[in-house]
C-alpha positions in Angstrom: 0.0 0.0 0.0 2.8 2.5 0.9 4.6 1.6 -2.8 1.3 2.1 -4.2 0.4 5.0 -2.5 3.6 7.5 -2.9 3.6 6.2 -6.4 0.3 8.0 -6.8 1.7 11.0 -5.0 4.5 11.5 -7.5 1.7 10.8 -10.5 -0.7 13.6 -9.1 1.2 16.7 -9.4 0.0 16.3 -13.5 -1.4 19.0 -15.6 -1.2 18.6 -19.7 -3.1 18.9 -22.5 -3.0 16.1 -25.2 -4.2 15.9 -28.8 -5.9 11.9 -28.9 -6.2 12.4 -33.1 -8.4 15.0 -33.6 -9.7 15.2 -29.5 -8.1 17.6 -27.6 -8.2 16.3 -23.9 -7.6 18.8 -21.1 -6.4 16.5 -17.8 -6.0 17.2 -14.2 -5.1 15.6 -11.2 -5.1 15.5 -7.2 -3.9 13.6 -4.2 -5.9 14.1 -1.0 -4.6 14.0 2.1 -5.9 10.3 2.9 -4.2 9.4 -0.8 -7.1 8.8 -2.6 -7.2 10.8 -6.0 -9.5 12.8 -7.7 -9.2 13.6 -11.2 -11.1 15.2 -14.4 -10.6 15.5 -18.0 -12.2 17.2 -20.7 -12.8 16.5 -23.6 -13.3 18.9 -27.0 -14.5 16.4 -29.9 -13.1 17.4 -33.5 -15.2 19.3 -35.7 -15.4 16.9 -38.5 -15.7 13.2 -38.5 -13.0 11.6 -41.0 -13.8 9.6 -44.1 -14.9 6.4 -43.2 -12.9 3.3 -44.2 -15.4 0.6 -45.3 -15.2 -3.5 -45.8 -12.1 -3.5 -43.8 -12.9 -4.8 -40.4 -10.0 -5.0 -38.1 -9.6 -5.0 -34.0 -5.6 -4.9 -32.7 -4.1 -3.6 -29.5 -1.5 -0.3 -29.9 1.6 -0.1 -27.7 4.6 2.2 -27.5 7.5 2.3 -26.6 10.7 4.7 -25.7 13.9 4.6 -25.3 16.6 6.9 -24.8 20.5 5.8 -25.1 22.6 8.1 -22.4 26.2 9.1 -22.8 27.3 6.0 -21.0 25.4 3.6 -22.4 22.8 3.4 -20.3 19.3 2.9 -21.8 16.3 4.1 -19.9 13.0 2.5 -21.7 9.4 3.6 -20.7 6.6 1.9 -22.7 2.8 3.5 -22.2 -0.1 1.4 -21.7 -2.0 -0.6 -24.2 -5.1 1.1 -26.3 -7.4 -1.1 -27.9 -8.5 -0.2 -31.6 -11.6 -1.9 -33.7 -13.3 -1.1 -37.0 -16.7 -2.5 -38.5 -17.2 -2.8 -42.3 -19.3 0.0 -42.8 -16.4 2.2 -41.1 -17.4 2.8 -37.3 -14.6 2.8 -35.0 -14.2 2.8 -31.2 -10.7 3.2 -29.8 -10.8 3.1 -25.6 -7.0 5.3 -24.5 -5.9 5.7 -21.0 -6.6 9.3 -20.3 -2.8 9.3 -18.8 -0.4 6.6 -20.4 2.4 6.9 -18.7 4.8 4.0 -17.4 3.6 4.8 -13.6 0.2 5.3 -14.5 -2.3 3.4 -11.7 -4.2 0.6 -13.9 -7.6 1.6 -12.4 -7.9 4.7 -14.1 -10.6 5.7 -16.5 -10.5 4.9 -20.1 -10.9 7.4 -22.8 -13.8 5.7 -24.8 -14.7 7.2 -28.2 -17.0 5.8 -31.0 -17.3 7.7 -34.2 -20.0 6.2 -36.1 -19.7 8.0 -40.1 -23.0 6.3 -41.5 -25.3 8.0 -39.0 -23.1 10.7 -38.4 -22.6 10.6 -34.9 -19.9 10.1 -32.3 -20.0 9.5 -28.4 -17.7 10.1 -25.9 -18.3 7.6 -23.3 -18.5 8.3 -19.5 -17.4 5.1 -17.5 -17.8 7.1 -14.5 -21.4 7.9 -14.6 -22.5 5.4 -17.7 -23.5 8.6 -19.7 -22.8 8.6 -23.1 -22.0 11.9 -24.5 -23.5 11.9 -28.1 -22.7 14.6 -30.9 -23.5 14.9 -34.2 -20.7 15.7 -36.4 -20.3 16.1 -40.2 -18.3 14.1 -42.3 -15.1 14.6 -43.5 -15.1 15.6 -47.4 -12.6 13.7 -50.0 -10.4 16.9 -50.3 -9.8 16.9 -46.6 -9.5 13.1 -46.6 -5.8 12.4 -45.5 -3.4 9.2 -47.4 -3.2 6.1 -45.3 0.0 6.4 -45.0 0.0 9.3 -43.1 1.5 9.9 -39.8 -1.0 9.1 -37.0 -0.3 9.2 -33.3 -3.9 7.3 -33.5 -2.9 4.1 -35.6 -6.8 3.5 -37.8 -8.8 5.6 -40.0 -5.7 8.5 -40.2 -8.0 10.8 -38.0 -4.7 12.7 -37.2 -4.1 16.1 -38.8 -1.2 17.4 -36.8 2.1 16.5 -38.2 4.4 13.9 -36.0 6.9 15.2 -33.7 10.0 13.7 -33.7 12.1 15.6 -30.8 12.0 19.5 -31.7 11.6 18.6 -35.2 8.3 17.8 -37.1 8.3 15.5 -39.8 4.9 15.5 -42.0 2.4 17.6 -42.5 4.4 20.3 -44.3 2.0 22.6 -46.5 3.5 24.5 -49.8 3.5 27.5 -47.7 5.5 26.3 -44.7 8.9 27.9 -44.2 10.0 25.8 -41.1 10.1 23.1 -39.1 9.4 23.1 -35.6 11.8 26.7 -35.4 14.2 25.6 -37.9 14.0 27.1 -41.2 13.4 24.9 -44.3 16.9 25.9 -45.7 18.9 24.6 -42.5 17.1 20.8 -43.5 17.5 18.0 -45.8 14.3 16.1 -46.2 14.5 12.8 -48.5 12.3 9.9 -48.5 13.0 6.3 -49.3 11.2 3.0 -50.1 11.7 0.0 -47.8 9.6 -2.1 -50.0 7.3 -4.9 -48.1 7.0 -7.2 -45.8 4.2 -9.1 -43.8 3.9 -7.6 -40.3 1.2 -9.3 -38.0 0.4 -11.5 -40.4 -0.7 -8.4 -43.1 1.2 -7.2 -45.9 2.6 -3.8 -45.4 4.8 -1.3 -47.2 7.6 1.0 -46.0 8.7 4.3 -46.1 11.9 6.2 -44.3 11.7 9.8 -44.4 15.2 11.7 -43.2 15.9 14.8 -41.6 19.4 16.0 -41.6 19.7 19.5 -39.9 22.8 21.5 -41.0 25.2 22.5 -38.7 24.3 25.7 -36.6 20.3 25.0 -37.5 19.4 23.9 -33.9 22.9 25.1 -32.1 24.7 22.0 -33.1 28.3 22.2 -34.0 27.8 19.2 -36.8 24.8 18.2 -39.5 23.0 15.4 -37.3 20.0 13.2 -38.6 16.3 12.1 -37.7 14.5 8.7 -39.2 11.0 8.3 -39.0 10.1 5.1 -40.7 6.3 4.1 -41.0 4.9 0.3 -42.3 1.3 0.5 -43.7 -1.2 -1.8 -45.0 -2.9 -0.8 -48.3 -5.4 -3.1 -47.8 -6.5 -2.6 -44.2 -5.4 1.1 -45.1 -4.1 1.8 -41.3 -0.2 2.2 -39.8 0.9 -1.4 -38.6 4.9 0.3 -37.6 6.3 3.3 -36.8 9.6 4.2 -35.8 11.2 7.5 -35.3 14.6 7.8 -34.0 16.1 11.2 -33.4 19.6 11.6 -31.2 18.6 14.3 -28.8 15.7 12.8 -28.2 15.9 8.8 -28.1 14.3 6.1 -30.3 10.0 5.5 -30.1 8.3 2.7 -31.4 4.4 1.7 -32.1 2.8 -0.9 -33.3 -0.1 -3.0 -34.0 -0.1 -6.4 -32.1 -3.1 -9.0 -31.9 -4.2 -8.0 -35.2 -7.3 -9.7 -36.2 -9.4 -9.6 -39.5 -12.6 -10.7 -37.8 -15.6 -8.1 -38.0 -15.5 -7.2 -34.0 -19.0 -7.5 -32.3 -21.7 -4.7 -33.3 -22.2 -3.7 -29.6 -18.6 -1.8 -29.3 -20.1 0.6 -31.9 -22.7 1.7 -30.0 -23.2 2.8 -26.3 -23.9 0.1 -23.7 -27.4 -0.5 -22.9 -27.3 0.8 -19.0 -25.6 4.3 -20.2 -28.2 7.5 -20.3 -27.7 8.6 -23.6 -27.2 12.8 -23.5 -26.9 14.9 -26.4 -23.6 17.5 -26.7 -22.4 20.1 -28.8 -19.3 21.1 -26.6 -16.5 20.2 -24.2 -17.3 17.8 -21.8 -15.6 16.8 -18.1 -15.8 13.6 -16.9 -14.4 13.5 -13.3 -13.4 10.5 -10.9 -11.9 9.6 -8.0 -9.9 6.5 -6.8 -9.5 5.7 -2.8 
């Protein structure tokens, strides 16, 4: 109980604000005096619902990991807890995320449940704390703003994720014709290529490969030497989600997601819609979903 307990004392002093593909989740927490913890986070649901993905049913489990390599060799490795991903044929989703991922995270913590449901239009944020399901109605996205499966997605699935991916102070992706840096470094201090790795079969789909390098010049960042940044990201064209991705940048250590317990099977219809004992309320903003632990 003590372990436990000053565990959760270190975890409480948290305060951040995370992008979960298009939600943006606002998260607080607090350790009271007897250790039990109280917590809320809200969340603002995206404005759009992305182009649904049809007669490619899928369910897998998303883990990540990172490591960082120090001077002497020693390597530090922190992997975030598991989030479950599934998709129907006619394109729903539902992807359940710990609201706080971290290594030293408590396990009892709510889950960040989200179904987005593109034939009726609708998604729900679902309250585990209170069974309320918190339904809005959303419109879809259109083919222009539709993004290529391939692109990067901290949520691996429909490629819901319009922010580019960071990889240390740099951001690789997501670079429009009028963008003059990345991250703060000029366009003219980096060297972006991009490479095919070809295919292979990755959990037991065929998936293709792409490296894209960064190499900043010398002086670009403060560094007395050009230095280099990999992100390298395995899709399947037929499922048309990220399997792989690895980005590897020196200053900041090497992370690694992936798809595991990929399965083909169409997942069971009730995960696309809201449990039968959940009120059912209808939303058009931010909503807070609070809870407490003893």
């Amino acid at each position: 109980m003590k372990s436990r307990l000053s565990l959760m004392v270190v975890f409480a002093a948290f305060a951040s604000t995370t992008v979960l593909g298009q939600i943006a989740v606002q998260m607080r927490e607090q350790t009271g005096a007897n250790g039990s913890i109280t917590g809320d986070f809200t969340v603002q649901p995206p404005p759009i619902l992305p182009a649904a993905i049809t007669g490619a049913p899928y369910s897998a489990d998303q883990v990540s990991e990172h490591t960082q390599t120090l001077a002497d060799g020693t390597h530090i490795t922190q992997s975030q807890r598991v989030e479950h991903l599934y998709r129907d044929s006619a394109g729903r989703t539902r992807t359940e995320r710990p609201i706080f991922g971290g290594p030293n995270a408590p396990e009892d913590l709510p889950l960040m449940i989200e179904i987005l449901d593109p034939v009726a239009r609708l998604e729900y944020i679902l309250d585990t704390e209170k069974h309320i399901a918190h339904r809005y109605t959303v419109q879809p996205q259109t083919p222009s703003r539709a993004l290529p499966a391939s692109a990067p997605s901290g949520v691996i699935g429909a490629a819901r994720n319009r922010t580019a991916v960071s990889t240390g102070a740099a951001v690789v992706g997501g670079l429009g014709a009028a963008t003059t840096t990345v991250g703060a470094v000029p366009l003219m201090h980096l060297q972006n290529t991009s490479e095919s790795l070809g295919t292979q079969v990755i959990e037991g789909v065929l998936t293709e490969g792409t490296r894209r390098t960064i190499t900043y010049a010398a002086g670009s960042v403060g560094n007395d030497r050009p230095f280099s940044s990999t992100q390298e990201i395995w899709t399947s064209p037929e499922l048309k989600i990220m399997v792989l991705s690895k980005n590897d940048d020196p200053r900041s250590g090497e992370s690694i997601t992936r798809l595991i317990n990929l399965s083909r099977s169409e997942p069971d219809a009730a995960l696309f819609q809201p449990p039968p004992d959940y009120k059912v309320v209808d939303d058009t903003g931010p909503v807070t979903i609070k809870f407490t632990r003893p």
